[in-house]
C-alpha positions as CSV (number, residue, x, y, z in Angstrom):
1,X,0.0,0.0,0.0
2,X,1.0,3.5,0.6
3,X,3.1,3.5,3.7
4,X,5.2,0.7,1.7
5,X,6.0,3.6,-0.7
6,X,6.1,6.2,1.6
7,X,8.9,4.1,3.5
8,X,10.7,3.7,0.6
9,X,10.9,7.5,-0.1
10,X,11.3,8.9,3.3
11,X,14.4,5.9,3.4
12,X,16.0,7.7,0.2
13,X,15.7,11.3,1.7
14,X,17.1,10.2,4.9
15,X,19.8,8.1,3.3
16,X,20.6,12.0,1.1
17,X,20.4,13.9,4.3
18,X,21.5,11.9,7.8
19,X,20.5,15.0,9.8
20,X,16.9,15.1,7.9
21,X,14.7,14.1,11.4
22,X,11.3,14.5,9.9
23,X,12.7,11.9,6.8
24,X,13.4,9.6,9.4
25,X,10.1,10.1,11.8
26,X,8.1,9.7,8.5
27,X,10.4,6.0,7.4
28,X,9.8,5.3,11.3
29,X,6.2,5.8,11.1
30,X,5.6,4.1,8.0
31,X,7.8,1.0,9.1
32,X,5.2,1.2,12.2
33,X,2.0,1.1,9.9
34,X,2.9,-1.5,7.8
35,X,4.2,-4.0,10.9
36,X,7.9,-3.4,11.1
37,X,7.5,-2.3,14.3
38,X,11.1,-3.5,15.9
39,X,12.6,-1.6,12.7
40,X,10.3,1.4,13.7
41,X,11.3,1.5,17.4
42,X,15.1,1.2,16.8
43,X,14.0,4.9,14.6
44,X,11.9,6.2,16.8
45,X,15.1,5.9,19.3
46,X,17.6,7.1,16.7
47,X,15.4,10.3,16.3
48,X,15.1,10.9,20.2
49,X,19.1,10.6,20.0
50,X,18.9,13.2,17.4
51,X,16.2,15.4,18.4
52,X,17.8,16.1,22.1
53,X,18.8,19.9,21.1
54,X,16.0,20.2,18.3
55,X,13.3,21.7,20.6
56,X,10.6,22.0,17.9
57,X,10.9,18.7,16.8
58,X,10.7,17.8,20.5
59,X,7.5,19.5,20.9
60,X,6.2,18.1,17.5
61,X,6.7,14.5,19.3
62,X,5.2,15.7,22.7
63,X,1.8,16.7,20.1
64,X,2.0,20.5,20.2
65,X,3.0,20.9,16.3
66,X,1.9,18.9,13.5
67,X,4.4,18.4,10.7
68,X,4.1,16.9,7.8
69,X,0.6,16.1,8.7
70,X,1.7,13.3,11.6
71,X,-0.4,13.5,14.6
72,X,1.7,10.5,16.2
73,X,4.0,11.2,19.2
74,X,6.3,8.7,20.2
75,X,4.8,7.8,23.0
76,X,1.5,8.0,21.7
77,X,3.0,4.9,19.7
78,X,5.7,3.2,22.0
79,X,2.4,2.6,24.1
80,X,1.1,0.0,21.5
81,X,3.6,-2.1,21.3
């Protein structure tokens, strides 16, 4: 379905740009929606490595912006698991 290709592009863009954090949430996500959740987690951790002096991506996570058009926080999702 979609997510399949969305994790396939968001995968290319990160793999271009390393330091692209809402590449990675989106592959994270993605990986999360279409079952990969282990693969997901071990990104969902990577971007909390990278995200620890990126305050608005922090807050993004915590729910009080929406990029991208994600409404997931992390913990909104580690929770399902």
């Amino acid at each position: 379905g979609h997510y399949e290709v969305a994790a396939k592009f968001y995968k290319q863009a990160f793999e271009i740009d390393n330091a692209n954090i809402e590449a990675l949430f989106g592959l994270a996500t993605s990986e999360y929606r279409i079952g990969l959740k282990e693969k997901a987690k071990e990104h969902y951790l990577q971007i909390l490595n990278m995200a620890k002096l990126n305050l608005p991506f922090i807050k993004y996570l915590r729910g009080e912006t929406i990029v991208s058009g994600y409404q997931y926080s992390v913990s909104q999702l580690a929770g399902t698991w």
